[in-house]
C-alpha angles and dihedrals in degrees: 000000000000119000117228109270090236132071082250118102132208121267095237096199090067130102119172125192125186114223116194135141131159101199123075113244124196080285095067132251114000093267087064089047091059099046088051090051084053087058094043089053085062102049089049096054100271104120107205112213111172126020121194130227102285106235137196110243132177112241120260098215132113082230127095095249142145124270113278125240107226134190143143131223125194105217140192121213134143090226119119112248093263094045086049093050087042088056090041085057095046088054095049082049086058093046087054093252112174129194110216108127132020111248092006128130120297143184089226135357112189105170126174123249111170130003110196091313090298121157116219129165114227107246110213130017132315150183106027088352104065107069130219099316136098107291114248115250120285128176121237101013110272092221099046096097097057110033114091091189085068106039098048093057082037095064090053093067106030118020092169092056119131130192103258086219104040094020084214110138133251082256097055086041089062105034082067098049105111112241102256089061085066100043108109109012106124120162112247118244111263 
């Protein structure tokens, strides 16, 4: 396992978990799916504890599609990382996701970013490489320093947070996000 490159060290009771979708569902609009995959963590043993603002974001994909509804939750469970990815996937599975395209339009996207400061290598191939399928566990999550769309609601919920890898904070994180990773990116009204 690597250490954190600072002399800070990972809060270990922490599990993020980014929520986003850009297709309505039976629930509604995406942002009513996610607050009923919200629910749906809870009734699964994923005890959601904070929820960020939900915001609008323009889709990173090289695909035409609709805006993308993004939050992030901080859970509690007493689940490992892979049994909590593999409940992560069961609930996308509820809420019709298909998986049809990398980086295409879904009905719900809940990915895991960070599981308690743990650092797993991902086994098996990611990103444009790894087909159509689940993607296999990584920790933390390979994307999370360069999606806006991530570390904005992520900030909401857990402004202490550090990169387990870099140790760098949400703040720095941010702060080297080129601007058009931010562009667009607005919180919805209540």
């Amino acid at each position: 396992m690597n250490k954190p490159s600072s002399s800070r060290t990972p809060d270990e009771r922490i599990v993020l978990v980014a929520l986003g979708g850009n297709l309505p569902t039976e629930h509604g609009p995406p942002r009513r799916t996610l607050e009923a995959a919200l629910r749906e963590m809870d009734a699964k043993g994923i005890r959601v504890v904070a929820v960020s603002r939900f915001y609008r974001t323009p889709p990173v994909s090289p695909h035409e599609q609709p805006d993308f509804v993004n939050a992030v939750a901080q859970v509690e469970t007493d689940l490992g990382p892979a049994a909590l990815l593999a409940a992560l996937h069961e609930i996308e599975r509820l809420f019709g996701r298909e998986r049809r395209l990398r980086w295409y339009e879904r009905t719900l996207d809940l990915d895991l970013l960070d599981c308690r400061g743990e650092v797993v290598e991902a086994e098996g191939a990611r990103g444009a490489d790894a087909g159509t399928g689940p993607l296999p566990l990584a920790l933390p999550h390979p994307g999370i320093a360069e999606r806006g769309f991530v570390l904005v609601p992520l900030k909401d919920v857990a402004p202490d947070w550090c990169h387990p890898v870099t140790g760098k904070n949400v703040d720095a994180l941010i702060e080297a996000l080129p601007p058009e990773a931010l562009e667009g990116i607005e919180p919805l009204k209540p």
